[in-house]
N, C-alpha and C positions, 0 to 999 in steps of 0.2 A: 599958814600951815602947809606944810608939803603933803602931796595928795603919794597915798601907798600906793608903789609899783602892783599892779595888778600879775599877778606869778603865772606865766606862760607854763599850759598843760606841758608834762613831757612825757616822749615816747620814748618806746623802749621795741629793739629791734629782735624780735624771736625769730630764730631760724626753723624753718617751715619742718626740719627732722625734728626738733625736738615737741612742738604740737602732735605731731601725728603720733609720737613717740607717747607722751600724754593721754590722748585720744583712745590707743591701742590697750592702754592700761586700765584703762578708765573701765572699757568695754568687756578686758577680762577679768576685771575683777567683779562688775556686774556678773559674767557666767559663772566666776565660782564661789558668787554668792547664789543665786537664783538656783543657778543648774546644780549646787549640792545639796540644796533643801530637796528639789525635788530628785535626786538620788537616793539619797535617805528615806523621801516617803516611799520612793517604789522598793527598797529594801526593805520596809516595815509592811508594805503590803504584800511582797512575795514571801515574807514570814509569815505575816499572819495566813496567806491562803495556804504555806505547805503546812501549818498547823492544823489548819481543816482538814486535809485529805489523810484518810485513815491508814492507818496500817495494815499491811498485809504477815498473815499471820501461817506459815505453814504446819500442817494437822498431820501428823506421821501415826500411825499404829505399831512403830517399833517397840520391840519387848514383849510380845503376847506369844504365851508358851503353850504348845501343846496338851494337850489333857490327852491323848489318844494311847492306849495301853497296847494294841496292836497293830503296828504300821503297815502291817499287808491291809488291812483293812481303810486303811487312806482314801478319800475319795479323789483324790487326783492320780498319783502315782500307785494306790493298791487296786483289789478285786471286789471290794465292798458292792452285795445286791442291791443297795441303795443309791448307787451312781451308775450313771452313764457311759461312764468315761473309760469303764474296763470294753464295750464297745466302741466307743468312739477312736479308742485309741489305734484302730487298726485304722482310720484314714488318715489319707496326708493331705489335710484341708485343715479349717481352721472354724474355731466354734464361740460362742459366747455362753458363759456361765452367769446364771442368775446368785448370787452367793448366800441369800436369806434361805431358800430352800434347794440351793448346788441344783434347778436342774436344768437342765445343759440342751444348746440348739445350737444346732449347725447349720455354717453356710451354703448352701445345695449348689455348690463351684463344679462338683462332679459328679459323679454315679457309680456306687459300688454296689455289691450284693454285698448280702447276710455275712461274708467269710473276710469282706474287706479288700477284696481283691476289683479293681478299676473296671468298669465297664467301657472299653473306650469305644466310639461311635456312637453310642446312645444320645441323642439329644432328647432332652427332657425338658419343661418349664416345671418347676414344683412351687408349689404352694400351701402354706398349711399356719394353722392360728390356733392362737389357745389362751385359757385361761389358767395358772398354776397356784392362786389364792394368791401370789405375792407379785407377781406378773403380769399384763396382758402382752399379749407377743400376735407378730406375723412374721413368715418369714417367704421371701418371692427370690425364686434365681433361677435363671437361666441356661445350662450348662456349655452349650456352643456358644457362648459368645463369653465366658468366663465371668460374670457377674453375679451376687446377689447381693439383696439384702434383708436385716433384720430392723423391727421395728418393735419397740417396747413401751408399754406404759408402764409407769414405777404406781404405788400408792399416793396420794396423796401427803402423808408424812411419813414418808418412807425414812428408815434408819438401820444403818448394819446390824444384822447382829452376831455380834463376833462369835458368840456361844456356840453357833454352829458350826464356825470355822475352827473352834479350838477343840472342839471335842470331835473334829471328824477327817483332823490336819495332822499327817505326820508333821516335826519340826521344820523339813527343810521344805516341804509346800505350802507350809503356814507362812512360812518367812517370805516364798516368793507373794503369795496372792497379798498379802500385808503390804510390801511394797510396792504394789501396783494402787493403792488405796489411798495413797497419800495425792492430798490436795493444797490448793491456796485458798483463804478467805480472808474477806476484810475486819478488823477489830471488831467484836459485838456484831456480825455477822450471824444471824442463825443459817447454817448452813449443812449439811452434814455429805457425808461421803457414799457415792452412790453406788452400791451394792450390786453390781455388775462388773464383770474382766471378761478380757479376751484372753483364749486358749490357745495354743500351737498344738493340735493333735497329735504330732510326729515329736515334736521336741521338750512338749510337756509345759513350756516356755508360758509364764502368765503377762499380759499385759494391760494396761491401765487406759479406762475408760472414763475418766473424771473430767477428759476436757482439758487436761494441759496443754496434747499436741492433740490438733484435729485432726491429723495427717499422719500415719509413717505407714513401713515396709514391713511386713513382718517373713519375711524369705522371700518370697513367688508370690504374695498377695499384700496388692494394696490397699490399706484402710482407711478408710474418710467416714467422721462422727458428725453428730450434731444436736446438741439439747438443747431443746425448745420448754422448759419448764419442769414437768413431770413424764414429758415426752421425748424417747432417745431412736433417733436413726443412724445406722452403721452399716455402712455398703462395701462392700469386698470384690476386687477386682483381681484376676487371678491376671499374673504377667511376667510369663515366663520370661526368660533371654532366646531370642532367637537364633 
């Protein structure tokens, strides 16, 4: 019997491109298996965490009408015995109104007497504090060096109350102090809107103390806020153009 030819292994010549060529594919299709799963998860987890973070909700008091049968009697722009503001209104400084009981504190930036008329040269330090049932207040200013400020304790669950703004609001100062009221809160936020603005003595101008801008101009004075709680401080720098 004839013994079987024993079959000589053979080789086969791969040119060195087309392994590497192999190699390269091999390796990206490992990335875009691995590397799209975890794409996908980080997609499912930056869903799921914008899902968490709440919405923010803004609270406007547009729409509330006046009840005030005579507009001279406004407590912003009329002569009403129950405001301040038919005095106040002779300075050209600037004030903060409590809005639960309107009553009205000024920034002590300057010195005038009784008739409204500027005291200039007097330097003064004033200081003075109070309690108004709906307020605790102080208020510290400087006059030479153009600074003051006020300090306010709110209640504990303090809450506007419009009632008073509508029945003692002509239309078009109802409309401004309302749009100085509006805030941002987060979904199911108990929150409420803080029953304070800032006044322009001269211009009549209401401005918003909720905390949206910590900072602006209001003409010749600069105002910087800060709520700490039920606690509000509001510093007034007078600054002119030189």
């Amino acid at each position: 019997m004839h013994k079987k030819k024993r079959k000589e292994p053979r080789y086969y010549l791969i040119r060195a491109e087309v392994i590497w060529g192999i190699a390269l594919f091999v390796v990206v299709l490992l990335i875009m298996i691995f590397g799209g799963n975890t794409w996908i998860g980080n997609r499912r987890d930056k869903a799921a965490k914008q899902e968490d973070i709440p919405k923010m909700i803004e609270v406007t008091f547009d729409g509330m009408e006046s009840e005030l049968q005579d507009v001279g009697q406004c407590y912003l722009c009329g002569n009403s015995n129950k405001s301040l503001m038919g005095y106040y209104r002779k300075f050209d400084t600037i004030g903060l109104i409590s809005l639960n009981d309107w009553y009205v504190l000024d920034f002590p930036l300057k010195n005038y007497d009784g008739e409204g008329n500027e005291l200039v040269g007097e330097d003064t330090n004033n200081m003075t504090s109070g309690n108004t049932g709906e307020i605790m207040y102080s208020c510290d200013g400087t006059v030479s060096r153009g600074m003051a400020e006020i300090e306010v304790t709110l209640p504990e669950d303090y809450k506007l109350n419009a009632d008073i703004l509508t029945q003692n609001l002509c239309q078009v100062c109802l409309d401004k102090v309302t749009a100085s009221l509006k805030y941002w809160k987060k979904e199911n936020e108990k929150k409420e809107a803080i029953p304070l603005c800032l006044v322009d003595f001269d211009t009549l101008e209401i401005y918003s103390l909720q905390g949206t801008y910590p900072a602006y101009f209001v003409r010749d004075y600069w105002i910087e806020m800060e709520l700490d709680g039920n606690d509000m401080e509001v510093e007034a720098f007078y600054l002119p153009e030189r």
